[in-house]
C-alpha positions in Angstrom: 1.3 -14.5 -55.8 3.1 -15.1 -52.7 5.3 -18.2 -52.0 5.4 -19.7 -48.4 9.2 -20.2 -46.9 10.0 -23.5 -46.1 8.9 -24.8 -42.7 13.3 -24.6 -41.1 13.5 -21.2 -42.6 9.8 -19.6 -41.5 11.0 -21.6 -37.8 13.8 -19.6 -38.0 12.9 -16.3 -38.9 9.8 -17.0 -36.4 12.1 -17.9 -33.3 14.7 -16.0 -32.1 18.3 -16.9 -31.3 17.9 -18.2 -27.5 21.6 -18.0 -27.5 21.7 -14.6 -28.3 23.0 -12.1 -25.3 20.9 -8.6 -25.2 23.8 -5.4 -26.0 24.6 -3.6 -22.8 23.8 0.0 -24.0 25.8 3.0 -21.9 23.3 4.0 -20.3 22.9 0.1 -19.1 26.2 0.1 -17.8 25.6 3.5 -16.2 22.5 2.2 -14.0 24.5 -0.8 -13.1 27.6 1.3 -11.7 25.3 3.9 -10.0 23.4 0.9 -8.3 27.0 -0.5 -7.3 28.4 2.9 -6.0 25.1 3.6 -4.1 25.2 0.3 -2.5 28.6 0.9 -1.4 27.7 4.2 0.2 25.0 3.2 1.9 26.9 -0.5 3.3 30.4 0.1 3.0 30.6 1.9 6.6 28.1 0.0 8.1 30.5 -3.5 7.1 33.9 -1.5 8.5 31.7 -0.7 11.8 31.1 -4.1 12.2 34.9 -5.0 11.2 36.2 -2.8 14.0 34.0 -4.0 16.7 36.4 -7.4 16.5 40.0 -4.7 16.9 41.7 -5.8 19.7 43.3 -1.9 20.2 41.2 0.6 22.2 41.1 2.9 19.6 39.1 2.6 16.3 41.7 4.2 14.0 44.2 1.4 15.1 44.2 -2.4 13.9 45.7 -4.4 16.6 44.5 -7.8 15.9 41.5 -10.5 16.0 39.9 -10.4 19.6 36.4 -11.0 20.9 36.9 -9.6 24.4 34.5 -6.5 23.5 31.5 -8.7 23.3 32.4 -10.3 26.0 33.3 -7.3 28.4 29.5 -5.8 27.6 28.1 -6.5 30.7 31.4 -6.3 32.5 32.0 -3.1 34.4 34.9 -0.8 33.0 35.0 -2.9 30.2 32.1 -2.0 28.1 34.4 1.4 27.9 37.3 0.0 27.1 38.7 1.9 30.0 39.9 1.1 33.7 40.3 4.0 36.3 41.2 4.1 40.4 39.2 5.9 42.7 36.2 8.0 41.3 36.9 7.5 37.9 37.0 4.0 38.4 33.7 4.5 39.9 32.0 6.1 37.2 32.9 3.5 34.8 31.9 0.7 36.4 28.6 2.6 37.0 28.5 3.0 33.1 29.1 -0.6 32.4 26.6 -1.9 34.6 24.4 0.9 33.4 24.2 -0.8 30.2 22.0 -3.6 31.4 19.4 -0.9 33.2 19.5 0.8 29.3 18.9 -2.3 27.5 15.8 -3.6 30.1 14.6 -0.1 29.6 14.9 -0.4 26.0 12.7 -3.8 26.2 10.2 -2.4 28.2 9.3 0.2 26.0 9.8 -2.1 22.7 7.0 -4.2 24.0 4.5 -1.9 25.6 4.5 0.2 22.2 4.7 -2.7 19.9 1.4 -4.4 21.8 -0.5 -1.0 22.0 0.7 -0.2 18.1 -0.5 -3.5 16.7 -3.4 -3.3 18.5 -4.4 0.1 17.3 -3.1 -0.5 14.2 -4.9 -3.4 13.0 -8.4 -1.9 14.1 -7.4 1.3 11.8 -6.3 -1.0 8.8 -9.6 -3.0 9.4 -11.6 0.3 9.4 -10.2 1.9 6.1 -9.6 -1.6 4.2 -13.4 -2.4 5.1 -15.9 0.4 5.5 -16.3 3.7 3.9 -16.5 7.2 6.2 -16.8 10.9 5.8 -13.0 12.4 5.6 -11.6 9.1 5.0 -9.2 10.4 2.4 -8.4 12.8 4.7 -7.6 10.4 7.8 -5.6 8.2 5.1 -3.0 11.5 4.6 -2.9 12.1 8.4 -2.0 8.5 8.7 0.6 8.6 6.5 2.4 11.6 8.1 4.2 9.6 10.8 5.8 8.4 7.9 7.2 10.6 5.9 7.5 14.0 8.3 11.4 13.8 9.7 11.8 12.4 12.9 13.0 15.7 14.8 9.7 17.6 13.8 7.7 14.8 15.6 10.0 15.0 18.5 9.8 18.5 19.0 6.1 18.4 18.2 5.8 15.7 21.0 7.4 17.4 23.4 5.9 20.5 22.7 2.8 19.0 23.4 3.5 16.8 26.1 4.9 20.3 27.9 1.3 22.0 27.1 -0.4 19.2 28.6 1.5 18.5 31.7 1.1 22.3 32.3 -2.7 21.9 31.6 -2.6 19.2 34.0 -1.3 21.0 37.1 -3.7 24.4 36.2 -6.4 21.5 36.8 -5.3 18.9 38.9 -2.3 19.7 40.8 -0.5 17.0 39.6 2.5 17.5 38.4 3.6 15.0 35.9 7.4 14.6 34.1 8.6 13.2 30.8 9.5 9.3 31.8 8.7 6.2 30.5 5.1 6.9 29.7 5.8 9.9 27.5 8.2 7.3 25.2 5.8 4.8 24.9 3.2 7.2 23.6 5.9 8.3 21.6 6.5 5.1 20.2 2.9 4.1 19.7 2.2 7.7 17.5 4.7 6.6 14.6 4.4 2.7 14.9 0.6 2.9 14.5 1.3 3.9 10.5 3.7 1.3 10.3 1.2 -1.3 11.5 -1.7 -0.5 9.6 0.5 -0.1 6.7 1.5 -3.6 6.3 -2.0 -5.0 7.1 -3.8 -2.7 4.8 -1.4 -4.8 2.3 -2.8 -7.9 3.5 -6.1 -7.0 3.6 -6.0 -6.1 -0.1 -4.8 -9.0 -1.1 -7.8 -11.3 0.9 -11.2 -12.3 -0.7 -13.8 -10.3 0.9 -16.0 -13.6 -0.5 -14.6 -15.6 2.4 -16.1 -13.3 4.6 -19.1 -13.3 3.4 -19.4 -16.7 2.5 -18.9 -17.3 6.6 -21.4 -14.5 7.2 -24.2 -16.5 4.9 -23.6 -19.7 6.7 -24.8 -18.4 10.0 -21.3 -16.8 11.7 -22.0 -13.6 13.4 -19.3 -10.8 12.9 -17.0 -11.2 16.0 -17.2 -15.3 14.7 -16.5 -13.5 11.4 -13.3 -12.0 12.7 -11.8 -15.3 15.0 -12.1 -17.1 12.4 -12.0 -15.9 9.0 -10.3 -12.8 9.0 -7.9 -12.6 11.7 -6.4 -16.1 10.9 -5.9 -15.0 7.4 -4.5 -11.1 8.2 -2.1 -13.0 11.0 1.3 -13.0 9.1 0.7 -9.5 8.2 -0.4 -8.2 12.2 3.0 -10.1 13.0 5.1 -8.9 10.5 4.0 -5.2 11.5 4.6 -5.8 15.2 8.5 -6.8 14.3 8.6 -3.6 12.5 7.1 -1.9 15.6 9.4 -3.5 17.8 12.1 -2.5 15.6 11.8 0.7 15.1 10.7 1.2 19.0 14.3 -0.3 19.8 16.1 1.3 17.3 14.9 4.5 17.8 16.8 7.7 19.2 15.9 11.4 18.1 12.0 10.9 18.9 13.0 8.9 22.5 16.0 11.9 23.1 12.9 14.6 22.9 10.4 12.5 25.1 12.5 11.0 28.0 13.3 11.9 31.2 15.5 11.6 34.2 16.1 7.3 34.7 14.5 6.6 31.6 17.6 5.6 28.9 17.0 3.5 26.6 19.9 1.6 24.8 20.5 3.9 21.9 20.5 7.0 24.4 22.9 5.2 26.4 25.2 4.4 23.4 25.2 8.4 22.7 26.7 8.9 25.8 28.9 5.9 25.8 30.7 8.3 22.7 30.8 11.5 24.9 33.8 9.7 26.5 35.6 8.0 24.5 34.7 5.7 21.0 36.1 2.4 21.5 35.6 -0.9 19.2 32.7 -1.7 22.7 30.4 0.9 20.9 31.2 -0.5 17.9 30.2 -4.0 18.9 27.0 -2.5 20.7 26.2 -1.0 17.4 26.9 -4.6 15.6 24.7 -6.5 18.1 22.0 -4.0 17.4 22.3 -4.4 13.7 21.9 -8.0 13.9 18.9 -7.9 16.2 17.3 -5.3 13.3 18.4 -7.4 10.5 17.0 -10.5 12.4 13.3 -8.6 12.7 13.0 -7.2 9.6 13.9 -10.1 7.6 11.7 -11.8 9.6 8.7 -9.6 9.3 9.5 -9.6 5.2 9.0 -12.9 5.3 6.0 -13.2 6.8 4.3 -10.3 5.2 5.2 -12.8 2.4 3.5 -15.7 3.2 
């Protein structure tokens, strides 16, 4: 014969203490410091970067005081150096300050002709492996994949390799002779932002009712009304939040662009690079802060629409 507890004790042995506070094991404390010191690997130099870029001394390894004159001496001959010369040497650093503004509109040109071509591309391609079912289409997902996760100096030298091959191809044929330039970045650009775009739409896709589709389909809409107004209105935030990480990525980038460019064809993180061949002052360091913030800025803002 069993007795039933009283309805206060069977409440309490059925509820637990809200108040009580789960043991932090070891190995909870462990994760919790290796979280902590990774963090601080990964941020810590990035945060003194940024710290020196407001030094008012010409040299990193000295603090001299609070000064904003680097950001402000960017687009200001000698001053984006930090250094002021007579003669020809005076010459070749005003040449490098104003040089800044040619890397920086080159850097722009080919962030926006690869991010339009990329999200283009890259949509259609997550529309075609979210949607319909092909021959080799596990295949083609691997090989899209690859841009990815193969380092970037392997696809640089790959690209280059091949760009050489054809060029060479080119002139056997045509005559033509053709250099590495702008055009050779862009397609650059466009080969690893294409994953990146169709990537982060694929996501969206998954996430959308195919029933609204064909719920439009069954009311009369043909499949380009389909598209305009079912599909493409929905996938929006996530073709937008792809071409921010396009653009991104297209301005951040430097081994892949270093392989592919030629002769008048800088782009803002090549010209940094050789900003540091003369000398590193806190202006490289404010170059490199204004660059993080324009990152920070467009992925945040690509998160949060791949969000919504």
């Amino acid at each position: 014969m069993t007795v039933a507890a009283p309805p206060r004790v069977a409440a309490r042995i059925a509820v637990p203490n809200r108040r009580t506070k789960p043991r932090r094991t070891i190995g909870r404390w462990l994760l919790e410091l290796n979280a902590i010191v990774s963090y601080a690997f990964l941020y810590i130099p990035i945060l003194v970067l940024v710290f020196y870029s407001f030094n008012a001394s010409k040299f990193n390894a000295v603090w001299r005081g609070f000064t904003l004159d680097w950001y402000k001496s960017l687009f200001a001959g000698g001053g984006v150096l930090g250094l002021y010369g007579q003669g020809a040497e005076g010459e070749a650093l005003t040449f490098q300050g104003a040089g800044i503004l040619k890397a920086l509109q080159n850097s722009m040109v080919v962030a926006v002709a690869a991010t339009a071509i990329s999200t283009v591309i890259g949509t259609m391609t997550a529309l075609a492996m979210e949607r319909f079912h092909f021959r080799l289409r596990s295949l083609f997902d691997i090989v899209l994949h690859l841009p990815v996760v193969i380092p970037e100096i392997t696809m640089g030298i790959s690209l280059l390799v091949f760009f050489n091959l054809g060029f060479r191809l080119l002139e056997n044929l045509t005559g033509v002779r053709a250099a590495l330039g702008f055009g050779t970045i862009i397609i650059s650009h466009v080969a690893f932002n294409i994953s990146f775009v169709a990537i982060v739409v694929r996501a969206r896709l998954a996430g959308m009712d195919p029933a609204l589709e064909q719920a439009a389909q069954d009311l009369g809409a043909n499949p380009w009304q389909t598209f305009r107004r079912i599909t493409l209105p929905l996938i929006m935030p996530g073709v937008i939040a792809g071409a921010l990480l396009a653009f991104t990525l297209s301005m951040d980038d430097f081994v892949i662009t270093f392989f592919t460019s030629g002769v008048g064809s800088s782009t803002l993180p090549l010209f940094v690079y050789g900003m540091i061949r003369f000398t590193v002052t806190p202006a490289i360091n404010a170059i490199s802060s204004l660059m993080l913030l324009a990152s920070m800025v467009l992925v945040i803002g690509a998160i949060g629409l791949e969000r919504r």
